[in-house]
N, C-alpha and C positions, 0 to 999 in steps of 0.2 A: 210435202210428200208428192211433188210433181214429177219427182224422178223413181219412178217403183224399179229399175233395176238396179242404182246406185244403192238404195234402201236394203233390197233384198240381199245386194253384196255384201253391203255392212256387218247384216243380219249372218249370214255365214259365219264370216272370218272373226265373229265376236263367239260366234260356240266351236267353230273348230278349230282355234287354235286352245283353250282349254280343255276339249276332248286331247288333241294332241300330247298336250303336257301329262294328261292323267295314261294314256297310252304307253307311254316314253316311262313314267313309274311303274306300271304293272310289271311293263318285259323286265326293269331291272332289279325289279322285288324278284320275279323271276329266277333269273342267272343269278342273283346272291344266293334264293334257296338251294338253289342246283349245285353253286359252288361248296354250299355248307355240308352238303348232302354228301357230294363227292369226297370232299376232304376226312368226314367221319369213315364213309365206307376204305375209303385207303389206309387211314388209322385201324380201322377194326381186321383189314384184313394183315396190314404189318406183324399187329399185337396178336393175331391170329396162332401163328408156329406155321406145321409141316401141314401143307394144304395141297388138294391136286384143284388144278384149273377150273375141275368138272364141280370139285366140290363149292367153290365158290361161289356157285349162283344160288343153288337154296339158303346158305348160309347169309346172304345180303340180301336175299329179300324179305324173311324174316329180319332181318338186323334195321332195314330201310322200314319194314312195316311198325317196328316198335318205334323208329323213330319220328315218324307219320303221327303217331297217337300221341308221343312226347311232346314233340315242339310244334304239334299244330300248324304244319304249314298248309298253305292254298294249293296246291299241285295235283295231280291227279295221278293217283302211282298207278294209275294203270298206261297211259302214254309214258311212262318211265322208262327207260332200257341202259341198264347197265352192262359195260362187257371187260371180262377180265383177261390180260392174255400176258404170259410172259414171254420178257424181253430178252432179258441175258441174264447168268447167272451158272454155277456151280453144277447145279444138277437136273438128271436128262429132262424129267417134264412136270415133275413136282416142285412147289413152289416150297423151298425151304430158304436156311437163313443166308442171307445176302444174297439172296435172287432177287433181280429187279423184274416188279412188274411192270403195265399200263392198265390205267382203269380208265373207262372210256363212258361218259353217258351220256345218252341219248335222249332227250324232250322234243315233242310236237310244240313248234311256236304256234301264239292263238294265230287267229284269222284273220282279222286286221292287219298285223303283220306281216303273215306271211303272203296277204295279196301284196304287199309292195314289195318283197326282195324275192332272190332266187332259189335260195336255199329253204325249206321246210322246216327242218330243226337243228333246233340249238345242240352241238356238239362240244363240249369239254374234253379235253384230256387232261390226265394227271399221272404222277411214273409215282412207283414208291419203291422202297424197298424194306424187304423182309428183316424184324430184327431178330438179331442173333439171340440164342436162347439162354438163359441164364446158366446153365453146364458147355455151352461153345464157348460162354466170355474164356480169355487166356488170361491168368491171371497177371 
């Protein structure tokens, strides 16, 4: 032990690089629940019908809160932000069938994180589109 700062390097790079690893898992436990989250909200709102833009926010955060209590994830649905906007499609501003939307969500990366990159949060998109209603199928 006659070298104490070789020591105390050692000592370092032996606990931060397994904080590292365990870091690198959280954010991707993260962006998988994000991504699960998102893909249900796109599904609920396809399966949904005739919907205006405005109606879809109360409708998915109920639909996100039952799914919070469901599948038990880690996340904080309060730094959640989802946004719904339509794309193209048929008609003037209501989302009906074969209109395509973008669902778009928004999470706060933790802290750690976000001191090393440039960006704050994690951003997804996703497009879906609206299915047609069991009296539009042609037969």
């Amino acid at each position: 032990m006659h070298n104490y700062i070789g020591t105390l390097l050692s000592l370092l790079v032996m606990i931060l690089i397994p904080v590292g690893f365990a870091q690198v898992h959280v954010v991707e436990q993260v962006k998988q629940e994000l991504r699960e989250i998102q893909a249900d909200a796109v599904k609920k709102i396809e399966a949904e019908g005739n919907l205006l833009p405005s109606n879809t926010k109360p409708l998915l955060q109920a639909f996100i809160a039952s799914e919070f209590e469901t599948k038990k994830f880690r996340l904080d649905m309060n730094k959640l932000k989802l946004q719904v906007s339509r794309t193209d499609g048929i008609s003037d501003n209501a989302l009906t069938y074969n209109d395509e939307f973008m669902c778009t969500i928004t999470y706060e990366k933790l802290n750690l994180v976000a001191f090393f990159q440039s960006n704050r949060n994690f951003v997804h998109t996703m497009f879906g589109t609206m299915e047609p209603l069991p009296y539009d199928a042609s037969p």
